[in-house]
N, C-alpha and C positions, 0 to 999 in steps of 0.2 A: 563841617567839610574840611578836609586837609587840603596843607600848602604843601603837600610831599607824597613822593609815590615811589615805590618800590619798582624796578626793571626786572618784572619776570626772567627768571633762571638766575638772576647775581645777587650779590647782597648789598649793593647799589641803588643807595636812597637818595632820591638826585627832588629838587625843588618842582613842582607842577609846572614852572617854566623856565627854560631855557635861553641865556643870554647867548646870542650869537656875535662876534668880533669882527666879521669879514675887514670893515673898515680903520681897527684899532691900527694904527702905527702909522696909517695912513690920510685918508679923507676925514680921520676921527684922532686928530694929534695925540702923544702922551700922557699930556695931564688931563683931557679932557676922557681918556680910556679913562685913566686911573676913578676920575669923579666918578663913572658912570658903574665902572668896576665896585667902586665904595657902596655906590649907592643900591646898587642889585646885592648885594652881600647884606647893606644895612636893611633890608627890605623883604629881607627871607629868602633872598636866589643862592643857591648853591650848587649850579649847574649849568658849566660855561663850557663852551663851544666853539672852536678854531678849527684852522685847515694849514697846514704844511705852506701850502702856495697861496696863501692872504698876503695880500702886500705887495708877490711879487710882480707886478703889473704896474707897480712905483719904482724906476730904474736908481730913481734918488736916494730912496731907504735900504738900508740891509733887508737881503732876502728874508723870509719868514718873519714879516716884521709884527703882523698880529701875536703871533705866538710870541714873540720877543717882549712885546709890551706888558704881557699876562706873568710868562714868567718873571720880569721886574717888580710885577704889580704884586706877585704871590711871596715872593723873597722880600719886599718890602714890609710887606703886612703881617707877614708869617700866616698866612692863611692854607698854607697847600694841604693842609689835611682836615681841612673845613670844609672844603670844596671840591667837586665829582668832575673832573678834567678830561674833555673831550676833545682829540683832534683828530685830522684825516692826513693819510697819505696817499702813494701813489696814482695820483692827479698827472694827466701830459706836461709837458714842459710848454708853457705858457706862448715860446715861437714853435712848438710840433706839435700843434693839436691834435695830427693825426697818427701818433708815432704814440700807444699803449706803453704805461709805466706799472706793469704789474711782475717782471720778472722778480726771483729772488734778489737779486742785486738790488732791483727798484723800489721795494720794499723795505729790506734792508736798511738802507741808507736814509730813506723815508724816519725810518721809526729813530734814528740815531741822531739826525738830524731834527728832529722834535724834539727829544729828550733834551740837545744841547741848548736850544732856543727856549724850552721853556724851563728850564734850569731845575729838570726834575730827574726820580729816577724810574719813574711808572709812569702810565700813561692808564688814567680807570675804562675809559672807553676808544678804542682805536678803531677808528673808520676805515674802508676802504673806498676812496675819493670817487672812484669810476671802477666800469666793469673793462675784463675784456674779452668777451666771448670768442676769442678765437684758443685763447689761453686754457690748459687746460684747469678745472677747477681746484682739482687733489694738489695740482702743483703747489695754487694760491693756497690752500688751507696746511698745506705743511708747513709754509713759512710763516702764519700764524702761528700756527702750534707753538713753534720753536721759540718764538719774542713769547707765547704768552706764561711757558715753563720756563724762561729765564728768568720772567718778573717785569719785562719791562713795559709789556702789556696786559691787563687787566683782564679784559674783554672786548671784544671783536661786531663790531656792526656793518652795517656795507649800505652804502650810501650810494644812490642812482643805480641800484641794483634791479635790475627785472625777475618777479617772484620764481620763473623756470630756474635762475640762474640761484637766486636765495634756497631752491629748494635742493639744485644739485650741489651746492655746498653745506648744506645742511647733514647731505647723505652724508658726503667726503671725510664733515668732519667728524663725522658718528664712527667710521670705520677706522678713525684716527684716536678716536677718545676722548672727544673733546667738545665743550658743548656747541664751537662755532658762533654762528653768530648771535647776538642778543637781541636784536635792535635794528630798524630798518630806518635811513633817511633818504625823502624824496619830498619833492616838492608837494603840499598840501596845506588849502583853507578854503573859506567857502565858496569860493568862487568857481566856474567853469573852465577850466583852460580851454585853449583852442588844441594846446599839441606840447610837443615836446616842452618845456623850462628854456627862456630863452631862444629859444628853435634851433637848441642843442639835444640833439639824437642820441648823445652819451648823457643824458638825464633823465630822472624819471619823476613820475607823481601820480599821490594815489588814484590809481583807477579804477573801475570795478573789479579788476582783474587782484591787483593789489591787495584791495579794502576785503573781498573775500579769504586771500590769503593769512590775511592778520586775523581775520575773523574765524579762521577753519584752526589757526596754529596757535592764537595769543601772542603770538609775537609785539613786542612795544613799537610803536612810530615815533622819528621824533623829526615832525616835518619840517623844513625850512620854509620860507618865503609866506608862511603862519597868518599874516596879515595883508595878505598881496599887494606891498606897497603900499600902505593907508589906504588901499582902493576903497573899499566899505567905509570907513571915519569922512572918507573927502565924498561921498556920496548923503550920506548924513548931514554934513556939514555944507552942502550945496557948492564944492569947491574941483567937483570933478572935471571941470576944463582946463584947470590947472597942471591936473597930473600930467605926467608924462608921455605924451600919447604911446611911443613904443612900449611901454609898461603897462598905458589900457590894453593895447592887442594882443596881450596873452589869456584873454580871456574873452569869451562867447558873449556881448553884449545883453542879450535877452534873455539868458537864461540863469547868466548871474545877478542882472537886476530881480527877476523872479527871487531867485534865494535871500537877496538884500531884502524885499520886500517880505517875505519870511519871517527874515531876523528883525524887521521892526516890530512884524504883530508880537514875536516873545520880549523884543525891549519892552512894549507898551504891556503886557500880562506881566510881566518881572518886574520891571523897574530898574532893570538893568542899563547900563550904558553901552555902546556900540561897538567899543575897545571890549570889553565883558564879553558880551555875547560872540564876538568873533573869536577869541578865544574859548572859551569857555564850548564852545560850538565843536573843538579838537579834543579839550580834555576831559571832554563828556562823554567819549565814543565809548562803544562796548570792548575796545583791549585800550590796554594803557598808552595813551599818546598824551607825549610831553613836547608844544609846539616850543620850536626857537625863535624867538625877536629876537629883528634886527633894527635896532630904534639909532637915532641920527644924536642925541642928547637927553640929559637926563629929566629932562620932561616928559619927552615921550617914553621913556622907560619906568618912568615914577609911574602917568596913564597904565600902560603893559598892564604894570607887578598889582594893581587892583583887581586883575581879575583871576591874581596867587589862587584864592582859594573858593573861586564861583565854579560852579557847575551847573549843566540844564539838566532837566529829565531825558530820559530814551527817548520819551515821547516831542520830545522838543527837537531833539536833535535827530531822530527823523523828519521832524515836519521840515524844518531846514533845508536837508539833503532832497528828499523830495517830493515835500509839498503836501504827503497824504497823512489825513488826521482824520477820526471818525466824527463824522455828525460837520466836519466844513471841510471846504476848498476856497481855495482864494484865488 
């Protein structure tokens, strides 16, 4: 089994899992990115993951402070062409949540503003943070274009994108010449959501509607929130009145216990561990999906990276999803 997977349509060889930064510069000081950063590089990661607006929500830190820590971290090491460099832009301004940052100017300034905080001259995958469906799509896809024939973008994925809206820019950017997008991020792991991510309407996660879409196009996922809060580890570990309660209630109680109970009949047939199969539950799907952790220290990112290079069967990772295997029910 491989620790590494190709991104259908690029030539983007990125690690089976993805290091996510949300909290690097911030809640996850500098030198403690750096260890964590070291330690996912020493451990076969090569596919790290920011956002333009990480950080900014700390008035104390320099804006873009995730990406800042990264790009230190990459100039330090010399590593920037060892590693497959993800970030997002045009996200609302943190006090206008409801005021769309998808004009060319917004974008723009996005991709400039990343390039100087991570002290690069390319960006290999560049996200588009949120949609804005009032926008028109041809707009959004020519000011792709234009960063991606200059160089300073890579390739193009769209993040809390709705598949209607993934497929009219698909057209757009066909009619432009260009492949568009690569890559799709939304929220997704085994668990049920109740509804939107956060009970933010400008987010998405895989849904049926979704899952068929990747499944009709091969398009790659590369979901966020991957381990829903240690939900599953702290249910395993009988520590679930601990969690968070706002972080249990993004999810359908009975019907993600169902799937927990799932994934222990393949713990106990595998031998796997509960970090393993929750993962491994993502990077087993029928199109290429590369989850991102988001782990707090390098223990729980050490946990993660064991499940680099596990995979289930089809057959596993349907019973999972939902429940049906020939000859049982549970």
């Amino acid at each position: 089994m491989t620790s590494s997977v190709n991104i259908p349509s690029t030539n983007l060889i990125v690690s089976s899992i993805c290091l996510g930064t949300g909290g690097f510069g911030t809640s996850i000081g500098r030198d403690d990115a750096f260890r964590m950063l070291d330690t996912f590089f020493e451990l076969g990661g090569a596919f790290i993951d920011t956002a333009h607006v990480y950080g900014d929500w700390d008035a104390s830190v320099l804006r873009s402070a995730s990406e800042r820590v990264i790009g230190e971290w990459m100039r330090e090491r010399g590593v920037r062409d060892q590693v497959v460099l993800a970030t997002k832009g045009a996200h609302w301004f943190l006090d206008k949540p409801d005021v769309p940052r998808l004009s060319r100017q917004d974008i723009d300034d996005d991709v400039a503003g990343s390039l100087e905080a991570l002290r690069t001259d390319r960006i290999d995958l560049y996200w588009l943070h949120r949609d804005d469906p009032e926008r028109d799509v041809e707009d959004i896809m020519q000011t792709l274009a234009r960063h991606k024939a200059s160089g300073a973008i890579r390739y193009c994925g769209a993040s809390n994108w709705k598949p209607v809206r993934i497929r009219a820019a698909q057209d757009a950017a066909g009619k432009l010449g260009f492949a568009g997008f690569v890559a799709d991020q939304s929220l997704w792991n085994a668990g049920v959501p109740v509804g939107p991510p956060f009970g933010d309407v400008t987010t998405t996660w895989m849904d049926d509607e979704a899952f068929a879409y990747h499944l009709e196009t091969g398009m790659a996922a590369i979901p966020y929130q991957s381990q829903a809060y240690g939900l599953f580890k702290r249910m395993y570990e009988g520590t679930l009145d601990q969690m968070n309660a706002g972080l249990r209630a993004y999810y359908k109680p009975e019907e993600t216990e169902q799937r927990y109970d799932r994934m222990r009949i393949v713990m106990d047939e595998s031998g796997l561990t509960i970090t393993q199969v929750t993962l491994a539950y993502l990077t087993s799907q029928p199109f290429t999906t590369v989850p991102i952790v988001g782990c707090r220290n390098c223990e729980q990112l050490a946990d993660s990276m064991t499940a680099l290079s596990v995979r289930l069967t089809p057959e596993q990772t349907h019973f999972i999803r939902t429940g049906e295997r020939p000859g049982f029910s549970l």
